[in-house]
C-alpha positions in Angstrom: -54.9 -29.9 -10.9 -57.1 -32.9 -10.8 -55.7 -34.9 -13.9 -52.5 -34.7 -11.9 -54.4 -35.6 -8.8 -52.8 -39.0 -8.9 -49.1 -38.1 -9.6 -48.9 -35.4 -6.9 -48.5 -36.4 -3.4 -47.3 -35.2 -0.3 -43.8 -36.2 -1.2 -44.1 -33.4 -4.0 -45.5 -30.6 -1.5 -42.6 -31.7 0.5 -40.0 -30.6 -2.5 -42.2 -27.4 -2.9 -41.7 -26.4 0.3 -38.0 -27.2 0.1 -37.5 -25.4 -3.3 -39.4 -22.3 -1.5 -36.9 -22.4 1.6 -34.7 -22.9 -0.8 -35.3 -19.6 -2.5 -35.4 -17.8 0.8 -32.0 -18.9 2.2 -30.3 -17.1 -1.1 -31.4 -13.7 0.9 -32.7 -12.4 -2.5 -35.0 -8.7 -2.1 -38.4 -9.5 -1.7 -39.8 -8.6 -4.8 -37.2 -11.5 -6.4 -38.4 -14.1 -4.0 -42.1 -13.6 -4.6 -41.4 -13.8 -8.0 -39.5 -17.1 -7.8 -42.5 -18.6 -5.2 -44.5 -17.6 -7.3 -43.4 -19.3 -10.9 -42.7 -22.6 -8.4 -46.5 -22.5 -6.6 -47.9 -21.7 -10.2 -46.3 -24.8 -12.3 -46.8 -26.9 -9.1 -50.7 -25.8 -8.3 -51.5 -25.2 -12.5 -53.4 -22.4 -11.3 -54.4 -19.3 -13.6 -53.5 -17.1 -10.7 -51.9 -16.9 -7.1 -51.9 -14.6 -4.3 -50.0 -13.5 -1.6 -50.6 -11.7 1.2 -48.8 -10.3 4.1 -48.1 -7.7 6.6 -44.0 -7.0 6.9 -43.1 -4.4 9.9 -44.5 -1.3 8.6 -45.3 -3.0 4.9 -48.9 -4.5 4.3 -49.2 -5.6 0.8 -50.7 -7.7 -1.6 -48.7 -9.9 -4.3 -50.6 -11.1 -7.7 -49.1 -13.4 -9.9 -50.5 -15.3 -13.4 -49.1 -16.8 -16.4 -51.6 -16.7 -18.9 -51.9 -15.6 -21.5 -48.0 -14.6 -20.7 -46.3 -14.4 -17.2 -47.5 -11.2 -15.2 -46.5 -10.4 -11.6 -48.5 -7.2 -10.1 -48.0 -5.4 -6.2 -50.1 -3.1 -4.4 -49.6 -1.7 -1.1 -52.5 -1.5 0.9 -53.9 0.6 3.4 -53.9 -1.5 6.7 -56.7 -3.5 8.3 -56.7 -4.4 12.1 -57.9 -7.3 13.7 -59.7 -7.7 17.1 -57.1 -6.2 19.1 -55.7 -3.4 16.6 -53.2 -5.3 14.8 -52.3 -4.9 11.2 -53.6 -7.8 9.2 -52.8 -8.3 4.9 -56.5 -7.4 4.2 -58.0 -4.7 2.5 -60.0 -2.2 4.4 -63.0 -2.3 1.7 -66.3 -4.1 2.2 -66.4 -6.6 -0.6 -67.5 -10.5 0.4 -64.4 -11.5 -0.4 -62.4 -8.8 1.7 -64.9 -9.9 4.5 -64.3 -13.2 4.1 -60.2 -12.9 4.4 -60.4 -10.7 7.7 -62.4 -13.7 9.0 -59.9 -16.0 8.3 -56.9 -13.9 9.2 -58.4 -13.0 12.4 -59.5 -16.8 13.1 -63.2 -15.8 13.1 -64.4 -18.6 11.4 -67.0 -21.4 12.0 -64.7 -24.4 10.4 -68.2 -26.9 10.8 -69.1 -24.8 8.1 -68.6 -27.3 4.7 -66.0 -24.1 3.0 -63.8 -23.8 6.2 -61.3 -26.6 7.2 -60.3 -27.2 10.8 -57.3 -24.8 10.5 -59.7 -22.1 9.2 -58.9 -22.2 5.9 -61.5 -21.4 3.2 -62.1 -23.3 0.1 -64.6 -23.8 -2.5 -65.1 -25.3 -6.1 -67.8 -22.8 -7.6 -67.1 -19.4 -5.7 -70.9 -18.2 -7.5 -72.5 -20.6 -5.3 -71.1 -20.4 -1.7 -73.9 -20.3 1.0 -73.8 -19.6 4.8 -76.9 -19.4 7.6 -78.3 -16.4 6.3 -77.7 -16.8 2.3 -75.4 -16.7 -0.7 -72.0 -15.2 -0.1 -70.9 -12.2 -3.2 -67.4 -13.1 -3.3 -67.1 -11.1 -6.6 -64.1 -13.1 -8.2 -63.8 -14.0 -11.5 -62.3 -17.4 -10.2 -64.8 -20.3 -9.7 -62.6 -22.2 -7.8 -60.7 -20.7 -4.5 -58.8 -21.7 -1.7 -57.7 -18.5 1.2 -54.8 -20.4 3.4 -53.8 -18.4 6.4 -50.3 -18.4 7.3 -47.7 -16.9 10.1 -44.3 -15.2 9.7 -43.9 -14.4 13.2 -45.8 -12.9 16.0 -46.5 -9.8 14.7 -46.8 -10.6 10.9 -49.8 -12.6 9.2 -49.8 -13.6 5.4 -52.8 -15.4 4.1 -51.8 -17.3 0.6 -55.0 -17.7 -2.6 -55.1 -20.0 -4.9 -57.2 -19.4 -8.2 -58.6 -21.1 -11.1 -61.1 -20.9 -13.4 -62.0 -24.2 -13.6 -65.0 -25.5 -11.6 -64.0 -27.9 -8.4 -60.6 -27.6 -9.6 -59.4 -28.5 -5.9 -59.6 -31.4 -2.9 -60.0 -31.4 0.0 -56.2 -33.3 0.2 -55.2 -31.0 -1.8 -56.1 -28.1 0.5 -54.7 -30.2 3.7 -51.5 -30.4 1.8 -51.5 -26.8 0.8 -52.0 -25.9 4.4 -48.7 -27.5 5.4 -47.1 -26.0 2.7 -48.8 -22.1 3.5 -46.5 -23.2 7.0 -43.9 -23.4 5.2 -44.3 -19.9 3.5 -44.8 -18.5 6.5 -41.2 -20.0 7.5 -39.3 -18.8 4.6 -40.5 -15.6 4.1 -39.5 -14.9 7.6 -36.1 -16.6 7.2 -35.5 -14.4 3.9 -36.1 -11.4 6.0 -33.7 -12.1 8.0 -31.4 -13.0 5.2 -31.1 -10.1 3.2 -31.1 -7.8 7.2 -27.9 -9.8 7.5 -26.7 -9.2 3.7 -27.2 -5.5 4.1 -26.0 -5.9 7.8 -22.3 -7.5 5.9 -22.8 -4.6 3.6 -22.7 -1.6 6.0 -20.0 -3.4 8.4 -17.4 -3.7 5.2 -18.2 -0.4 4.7 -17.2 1.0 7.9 -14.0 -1.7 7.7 -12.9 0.0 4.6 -13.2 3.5 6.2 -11.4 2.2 9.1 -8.4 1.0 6.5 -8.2 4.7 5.3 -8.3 6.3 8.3 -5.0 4.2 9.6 -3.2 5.3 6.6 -0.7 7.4 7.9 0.1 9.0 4.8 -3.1 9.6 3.3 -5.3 12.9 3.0 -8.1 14.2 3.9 -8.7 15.4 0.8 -8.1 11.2 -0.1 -10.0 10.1 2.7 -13.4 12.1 2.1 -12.9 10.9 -1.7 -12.2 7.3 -0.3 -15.3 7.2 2.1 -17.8 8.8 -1.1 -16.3 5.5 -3.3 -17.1 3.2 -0.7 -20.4 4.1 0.4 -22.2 3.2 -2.6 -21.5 -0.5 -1.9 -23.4 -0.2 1.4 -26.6 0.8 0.0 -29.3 -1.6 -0.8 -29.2 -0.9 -4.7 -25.1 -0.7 -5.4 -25.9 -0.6 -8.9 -27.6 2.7 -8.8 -26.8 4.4 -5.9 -23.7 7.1 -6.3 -22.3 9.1 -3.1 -20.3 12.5 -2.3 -18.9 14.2 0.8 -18.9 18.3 0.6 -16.8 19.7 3.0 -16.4 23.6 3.7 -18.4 23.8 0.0 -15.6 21.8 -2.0 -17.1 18.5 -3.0 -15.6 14.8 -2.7 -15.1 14.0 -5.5 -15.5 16.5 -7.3 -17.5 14.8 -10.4 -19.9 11.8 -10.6 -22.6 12.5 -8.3 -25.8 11.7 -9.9 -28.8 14.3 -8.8 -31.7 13.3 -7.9 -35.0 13.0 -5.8 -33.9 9.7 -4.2 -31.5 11.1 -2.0 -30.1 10.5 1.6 -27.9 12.6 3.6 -26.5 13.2 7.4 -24.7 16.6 8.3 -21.0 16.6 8.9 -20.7 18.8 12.2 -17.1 19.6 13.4 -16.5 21.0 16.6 -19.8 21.8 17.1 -20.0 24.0 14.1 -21.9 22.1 10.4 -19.3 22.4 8.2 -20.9 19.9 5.2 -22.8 16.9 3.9 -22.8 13.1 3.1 -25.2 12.6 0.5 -26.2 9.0 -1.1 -28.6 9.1 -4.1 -30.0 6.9 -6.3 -30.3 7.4 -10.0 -34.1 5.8 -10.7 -36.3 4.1 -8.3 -36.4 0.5 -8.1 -39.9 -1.0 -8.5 -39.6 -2.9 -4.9 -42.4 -3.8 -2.9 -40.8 -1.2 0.2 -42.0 1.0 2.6 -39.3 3.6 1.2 -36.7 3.2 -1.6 -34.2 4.2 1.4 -34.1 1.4 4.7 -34.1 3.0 8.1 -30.7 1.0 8.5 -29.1 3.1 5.6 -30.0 6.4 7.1 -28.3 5.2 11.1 -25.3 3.9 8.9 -25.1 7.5 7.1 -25.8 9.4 10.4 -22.5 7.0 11.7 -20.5 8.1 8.8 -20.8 12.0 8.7 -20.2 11.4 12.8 -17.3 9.6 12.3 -16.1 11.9 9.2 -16.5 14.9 11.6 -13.7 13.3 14.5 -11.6 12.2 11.3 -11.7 15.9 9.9 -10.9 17.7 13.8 -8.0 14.3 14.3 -6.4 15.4 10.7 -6.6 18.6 11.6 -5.1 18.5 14.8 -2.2 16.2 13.1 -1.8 19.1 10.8 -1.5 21.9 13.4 1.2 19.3 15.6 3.0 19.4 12.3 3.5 23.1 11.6 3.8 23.4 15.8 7.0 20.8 15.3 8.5 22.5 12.2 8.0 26.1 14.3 10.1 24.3 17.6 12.4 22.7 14.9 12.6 25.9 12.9 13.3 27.6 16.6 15.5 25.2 17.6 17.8 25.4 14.3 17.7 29.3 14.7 18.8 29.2 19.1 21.8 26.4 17.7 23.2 28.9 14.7 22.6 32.0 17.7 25.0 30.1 20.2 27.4 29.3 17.4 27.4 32.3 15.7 28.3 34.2 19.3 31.5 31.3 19.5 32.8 32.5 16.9 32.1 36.0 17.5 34.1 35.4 21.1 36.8 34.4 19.3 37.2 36.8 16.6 36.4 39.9 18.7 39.8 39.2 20.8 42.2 39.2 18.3 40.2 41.7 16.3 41.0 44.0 19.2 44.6 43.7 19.6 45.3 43.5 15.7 42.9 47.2 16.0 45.6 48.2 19.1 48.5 47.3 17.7 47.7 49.2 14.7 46.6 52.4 15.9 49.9 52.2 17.9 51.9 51.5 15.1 50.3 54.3 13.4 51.5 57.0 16.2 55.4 56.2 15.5 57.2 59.3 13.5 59.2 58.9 10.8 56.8 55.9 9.1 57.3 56.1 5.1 54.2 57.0 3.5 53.6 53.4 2.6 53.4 52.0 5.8 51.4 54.3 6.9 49.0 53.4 4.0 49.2 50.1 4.9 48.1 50.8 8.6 45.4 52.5 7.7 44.5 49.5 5.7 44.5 47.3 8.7 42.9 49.6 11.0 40.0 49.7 8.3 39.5 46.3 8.0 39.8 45.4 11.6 36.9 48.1 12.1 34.7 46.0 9.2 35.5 43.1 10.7 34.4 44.4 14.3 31.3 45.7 13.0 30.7 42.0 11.4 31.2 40.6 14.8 28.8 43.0 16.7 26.0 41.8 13.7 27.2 38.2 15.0 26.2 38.8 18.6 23.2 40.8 17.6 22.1 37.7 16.0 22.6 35.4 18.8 21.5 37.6 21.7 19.3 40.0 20.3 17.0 38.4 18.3 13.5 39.5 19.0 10.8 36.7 19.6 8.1 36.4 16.5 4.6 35.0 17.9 2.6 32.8 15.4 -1.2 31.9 15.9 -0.8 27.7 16.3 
């Protein structure tokens, strides 16, 4: 850094800092943002190697990053340290100098008279193989002869502490490091505001999601057989990874849909309960696992959202349901109605068949008792009183229909 020593000033850690808020303000995942800071701080510092540190919620990890001989980014996830009063701070738990020498800075337990330490408790020194306190020489067991540790805050519960490494002896100043200090602020602000960036991406995610299941729902002529294979098509787009994530309802053992589901390990899920009774599953998986720097491939957000899915799939399924039954109820009372409308018309016009049936049957018969008929007319009059008879026995079927007709019951 030093033959650029004259070039850089605080105008240019200025633009740093504003690239690096930059960068956090796009809401990009975490590992994508370290990776960005990182290529910035590296071509800015000309560094061999940089460091980041930081405790994230129920994260405490370490970030590596170098670009020689070609660009390498490494992660680890560390056990976590506490400080004085049992919080998590981004140090390791081993007892190396070095390790030592972080949880002193982290937790502020520093003597900055010391020549290494600056007044905000930073440490730095040009030849790491020679650092001396009160009682000695300090092992910091780095390959690096020149180090700076820069402490920084993301909010009140989350530390980070920023390195800077090269191999070079007194590669650093002490502007430099004053400079760098300012900037580690900086950090501290944008790592927080990316946070809550990408909270608020996935946030837009899951509230689209439910939107689009709402737009389903109030289709009037849509399925439930559509709107379990609607929901498992939208749900992907909630999750964190789109790209890899695929999604099915099963419902009484019949899946939605029926093909695409990728199996795998990675896999979410939330009971459908109906009534009281389980009657299925929403599952979400993912088809590999995505190298992030997470506490779980799955966010604590994505499970609630699923858990509000399956509940609200469960009153969708009893409401379609319910529609369903109303509709055979209405058809049965329309059915009913249709059957009481032919009754009272078919016993009209059995009234008014019966009474001239009757007399055309008396006058007949009457006719028939006359002596002296020829043999035709008395065929014929047998003829009538036949067919008057049919015809009688048509209208008695007539008013069995319309008055008679028992009363089927049917489970609703």
């Amino acid at each position: 850094m030093k033959k650029n020593e004259q070039k850089i000033n605080q105008k240019d850690y200025s633009e740093l800092s504003r690239k690096v808020l930059l960068t956090a303000h796009k809401g990009a995942s975490r590992t994508e943002f370290l990776k960005e800071v990182s290529r910035l701080l590296i071509e800015f510092s000309e560094c061999d190697s940089i460091e980041i540190r930081m405790t994230d919620g129920d994260l405490n990890y370490r970030w590596e990053a170098s670009c020689a001989p070609k660009e390498n980014f490494r992660f680890e996830i560390m056990p976590f340290a506490q400080g004085n009063e049992g919080e998590p701070i981004p140090c390791s738990i081993d007892e190396s100098g070095l390790e030592k020498v972080c949880i002193n800075i982290v937790t502020q337990h520093v003597d900055t008279t010391l020549p290494y330490f600056t007044k905000k408790g930073s440490f730095w020194t040009g030849d790491s193989l020679n650092v001396k306190n009160g009682q000695g020489s300090m092992e910091l067991g780095t390959e690096y002869r020149s180090l700076a540790m820069i402490p920084f805050v993301v909010d009140e519960k989350n530390l980070g502490l920023l390195q800077l490494k090269s191999k070079n002896l007194d590669f650093f100043t002490e502007k430099q490091i004053e400079l760098f200090e300012e900037f580690a602020h900086a950090l501290g602000i944008a790592a927080a505001g990316r946070r809550v960036q990408a909270a608020l991406r996935e946030r837009v995610k899951e509230l689209s999601c439910l939107y689009g299941i709402a737009k389903l729902v109030q289709n009037p002529q849509a399925s439930l057989e559509g709107i379990l294979e609607g929901i498992a098509g939208i749900l992907p787009l909630a999750m964190q990874y789109p790209d890899i994530a695929s999604a099915r309802i099963i419902f009484d053992s019949n899946p939605y849909p029926p093909h695409g589901f990728v199996e795998s390990k990675y896999r979410l899920s939330s009971p459908i309960v109906v009534s009281g009774t389980e009657r299925g599953v929403i599952e979400v998986s993912y088809s590999e696992e995505k190298p992030e720097i997470e506490a779980g491939i799955f966010l604590a957000e994505e499970q609630n959202l699923l858990n509000t899915i399956s509940s609200q799939v469960g009153l969708i399924i009893e409401r379609k349901r319910f529609e369903e039954d109303q509709a055979k109820l209405k058809e049965q009372l329309r059915h009913a109605d249709r059957l009481a409308t032919l009754g009272q018309l078919a016993a009209g016009v059995a009234h008014e068949l019966n009474e001239p049936l009757g007399s055309i049957l008396g006058f007949a018969q009457l006719a028939k008792k006359n002596e002296g008929l020829p043999r035709q007319a008395l065929d014929d009059i047998d003829k009538i009183i036949s067919s008057s008879l049919h015809a009688r026995e048509a209208v008695k079927k007539l008013l069995y229909f319309a008055r008679q007709m028992p009363t089927n019951k049917t489970e609703v």
